[in-house]
Residue, then its C-alpha position, 0 to 999 in steps of 0.5 A: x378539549x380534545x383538540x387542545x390536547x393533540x396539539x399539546x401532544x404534537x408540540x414536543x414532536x414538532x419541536x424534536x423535528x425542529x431540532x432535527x432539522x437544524x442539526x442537519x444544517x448545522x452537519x451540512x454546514x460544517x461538513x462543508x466548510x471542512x470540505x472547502x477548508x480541508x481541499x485549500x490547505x491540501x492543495x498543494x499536495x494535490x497539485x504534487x500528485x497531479x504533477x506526477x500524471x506522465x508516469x502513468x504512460x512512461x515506458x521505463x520503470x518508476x520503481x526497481x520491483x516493477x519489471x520483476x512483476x511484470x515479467x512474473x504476470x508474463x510467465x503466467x500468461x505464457x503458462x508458465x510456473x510462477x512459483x517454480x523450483x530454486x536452482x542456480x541457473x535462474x532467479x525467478x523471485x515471486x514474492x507474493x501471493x497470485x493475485x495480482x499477477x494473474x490480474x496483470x496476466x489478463x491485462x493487455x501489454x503494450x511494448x511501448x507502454x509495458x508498465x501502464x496497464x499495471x500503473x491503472x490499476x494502482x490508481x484506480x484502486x488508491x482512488x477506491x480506498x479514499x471513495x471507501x474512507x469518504x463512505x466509512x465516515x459518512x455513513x456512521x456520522x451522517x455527515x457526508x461532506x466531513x466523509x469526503x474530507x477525510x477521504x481526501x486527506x488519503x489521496x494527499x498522503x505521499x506514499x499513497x500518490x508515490x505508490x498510485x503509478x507504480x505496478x505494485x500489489x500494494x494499494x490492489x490488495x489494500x482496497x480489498x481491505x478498506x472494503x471488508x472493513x467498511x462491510x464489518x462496519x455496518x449493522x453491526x458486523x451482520x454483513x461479516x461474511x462478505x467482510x472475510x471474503x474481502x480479506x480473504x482475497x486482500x490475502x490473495x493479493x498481498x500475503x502481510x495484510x493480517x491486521x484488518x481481519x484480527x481487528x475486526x474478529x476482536x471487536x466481533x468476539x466483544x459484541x457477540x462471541x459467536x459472531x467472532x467465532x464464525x469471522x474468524x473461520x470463515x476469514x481462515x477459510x477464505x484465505x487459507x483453501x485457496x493458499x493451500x490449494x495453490x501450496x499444493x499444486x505447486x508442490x510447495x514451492x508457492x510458500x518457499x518462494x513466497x516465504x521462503x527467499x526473502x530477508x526478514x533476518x536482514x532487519x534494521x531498527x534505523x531503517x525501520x525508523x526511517x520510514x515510521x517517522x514519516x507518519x508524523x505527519x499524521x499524528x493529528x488523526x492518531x489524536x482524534x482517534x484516541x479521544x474519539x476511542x476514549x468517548x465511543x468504546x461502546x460504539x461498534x464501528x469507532x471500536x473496530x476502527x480503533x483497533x485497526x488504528x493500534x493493530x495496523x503499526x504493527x505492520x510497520x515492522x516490515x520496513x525495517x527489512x533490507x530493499x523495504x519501502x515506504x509502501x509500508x506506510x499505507x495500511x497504517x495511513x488507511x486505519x488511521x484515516x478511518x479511526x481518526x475521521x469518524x472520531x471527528x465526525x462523532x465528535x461534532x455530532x455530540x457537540x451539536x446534540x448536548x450541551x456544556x463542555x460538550x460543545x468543545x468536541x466539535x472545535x477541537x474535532x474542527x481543529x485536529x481536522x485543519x491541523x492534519x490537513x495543514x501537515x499533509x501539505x507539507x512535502x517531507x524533505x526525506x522525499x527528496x527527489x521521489x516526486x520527479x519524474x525519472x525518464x530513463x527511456x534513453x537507456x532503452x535503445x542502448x539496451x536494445x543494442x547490445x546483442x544477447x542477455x543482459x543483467x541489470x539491476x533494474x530488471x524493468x529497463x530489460x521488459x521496456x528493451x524487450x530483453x528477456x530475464x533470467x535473473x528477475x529481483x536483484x533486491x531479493x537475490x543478495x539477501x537469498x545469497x546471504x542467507x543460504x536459500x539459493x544456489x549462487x554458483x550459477x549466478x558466479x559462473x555467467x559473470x565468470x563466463x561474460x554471458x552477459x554483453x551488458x551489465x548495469x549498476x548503481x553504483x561504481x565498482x571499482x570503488x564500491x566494493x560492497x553495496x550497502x543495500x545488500x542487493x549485490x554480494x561482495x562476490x558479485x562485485x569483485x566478479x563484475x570487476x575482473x571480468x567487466x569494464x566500464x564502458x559509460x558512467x551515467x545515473x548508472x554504470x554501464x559494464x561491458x565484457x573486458x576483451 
């Protein structure tokens, strides 16, 4: 009889591993048919991302704010003041907060190769961020292969692969981020002080990544008030010693530079809309999120990811600034990618565990994930010519032979020339201009005096008499016209001092 009676006891037990069993089959099975499905429809966007690998090595600059950087990273190492005082003989823009420059400091320069040590660490650290979405995932639904999916999703999202080969602090200071939300995640917040390390250090390195740590401090103050409390003074101390430590040192001149010279009131809603619309393309995710919310608001990780989904966009606001670019688009892509693929790993579990409609979660987890998949194929038209590759190395000797300073409106062709810059973020220099915040005369006065044996535009400035990206003031334009000649019209103009 007592036999009888363990093995009526063992057979629910036996039956509960059964089920167990089989509904991690039916995870491996579904993850991996994602994976495999998810990995052919994104294959062309793959594919534009991986055509891009020469610019990884290129010696001339990808994007206008590069060669302002680089030479920033090398008045660090020549100990030199970043964050120096404003006057009208020089223009040193340091827009960010140090970290990434004081990183680049470190990093060996090449002449030959001078933006390729800068361009590896924005590639290592884009292919963080989608190794963090992919443990994210993972590691709340149990279903591992669904994790790399979604990861995936990130390394074909355009401006992520765009920004990846740029040396830029943009993807640096967001895998600090995606880490201190993946460490929020876990066991419920208890590792939130290593959480507001991360962020405090995403701060150091990008001053505008605010949203993760107010997302995860609001979850935390939901669960236990106590805990978001101590979030939301350790994350301001993270941040906040050491940006006053550095405000300090420099006398002030650390937030003057970092806020201070730059053009939030050169704001435009169609700009802005310009690149927001760009995200279209990833609205199925936004989905998944929504009804994964709408299901799971009680779950501590979907609630944190959820609210990073809503309080990311706000960011979004900064692309509308005059000189903005679609980099803007990353950290609302990020929260995205985590809020809409645990979603959808939730949603399959709950289809495999209950039964009924329930089991419509799974397909319509299944099918948002195709979708979103199938979008990020796609290469905008907006894009246009951004995934070419923009040689301008034959300018590079032409430079070099010009004798003296030379004023460029991308200072990255004078690092790659070896030239030095006086004048280092025509982009930031306008807008400053324009608002007061720096001393032009002196800037007027060189192009008076034709210091400059070579200046380069983009546009013509016999015809163009204002630039309508605000970079150059109508000032500088009507100078460069009466004291300059044209002397080559190419992809830019070349301008040499009138005899």
């Amino acid at each position: 009889m007592g036999f009888c009676w363990l093995v009526e006891e063992l057979k629910p037990m036996e039956k509960q591993q059964t089920e167990g069993q089989k509904q991690a089959w039916w995870r491996l099975g579904l993850g991996g048919f994602l994976l495999v499905m998810m990995l052919g429809l994104m294959w062309p966007a793959f594919e534009r991302g991986l055509a891009r690998r020469p610019v990884l090595n290129l010696q001339t600059p990808d994007d206008g704010l590069e060669g302002t950087l680089l030479h920033e990273s090398q008045l660090i190492r020549r100990d030199r003041s970043l964050y120096r005082p404003i006057v009208a003989e020089e223009f040193i823009s340091a827009p960010y907060t140090p970290l990434h420059p004081m990183l680049l400091s470190f990093m060996p320069f090449d002449p030959e190769r001078p933006f390729t040590a800068g361009r590896w660490i924005s590639l290592l650290s884009m292919l963080a961020i989608g190794l963090i979405i992919s443990l994210f995932v993972a590691s709340h639904t149990r279903i591992w292969l669904l994790g790399l999916a979604v990861g995936a999703c990130w390394l074909a999202f355009p401006p992520a692969q765009l920004w990846a080969l740029r040396l830029k602090p943009d993807l640096f200071a967001l895998s600090f981020t995606a880490l201190g939300l993946l460490l929020a995640s876990w066991r419920e917040g208890r590792w939130f002080g290593w959480a507001a390390v991360c962020f405090g250090l995403a701060f150091l390195a990008k001053q505008t990544l605010a949203m993760a740590p107010l997302a995860v401090g609001l979850n935390l103050l939901l669960h236990d008030w106590r805990k978001g409390l101590k979030f939301g003074t350790l994350a301001v101390l993270a941040a906040g010693l050491p940006y006053l430590a550095l405000d300090l040192v420099t006398a002030g001149w650390a937030t003057r530079h970092i806020w201070g010279l730059h053009r939030s009131e050169w704001w435009s809603f169609d700009l802005m809309w310009k690149y927001v619309r760009l995200l279209g393309w990833s609205l199925p995710l936004v989905g998944l999120a929504l009804l994964g919310l709408g299901l799971y608001w009680r779950h501590y990780a979907m609630r944190q990811a959820a609210l990073y989904a809503t309080l990311a966009p706000i960011s979004l606001y900064g692309a509308g600034e005059v000189g903005a670019h679609h980099n803007h688009l990353l950290e609302t892509m990020l929260a995205w990618c985590l809020a809409g693929g645990l979603a959808a790993g939730l949603l399959i579990n709950l289809g495999l565990s209950k039964q009924g409609w329930r089991r419509a979660a799974t397909a319509l987890a299944i099918g948002g994930l195709l979708l979103q998949g199938w979008c990020l194929r796609q290469t905008p038209s907006w894009y246009g010519g951004e995934f070419g590759i923009l040689d301008l190395a034959r300018f590079v000797p032409y430079i070099q032979s010009k004798p003296g300073d030379v004023l460029l409106d991308n200072p990255g062709l004078a690092i790659a020339a070896g030239k030095p810059l006086i004048f280092d973020d025509p982009s930031t220099m306008g807008p400053a201009i324009e608002s007061g915040v720096w001393p032009a005369h002196g800037f007027y006065e060189s192009i008076r005096q034709r210091r400059w044996s070579l200046i380069m535009l983009p546009f013509n400035v016999q015809t163009d008499r204002r630039d309508a990206t605000g970079r150059w003031t109508e000032e500088s334009i009507r100078l460069i016209d009466e004291h300059y000649q044209l002397e080559f019209a190419d992809i830019v103009f070349t301008y040499v001092p009138k005899p």
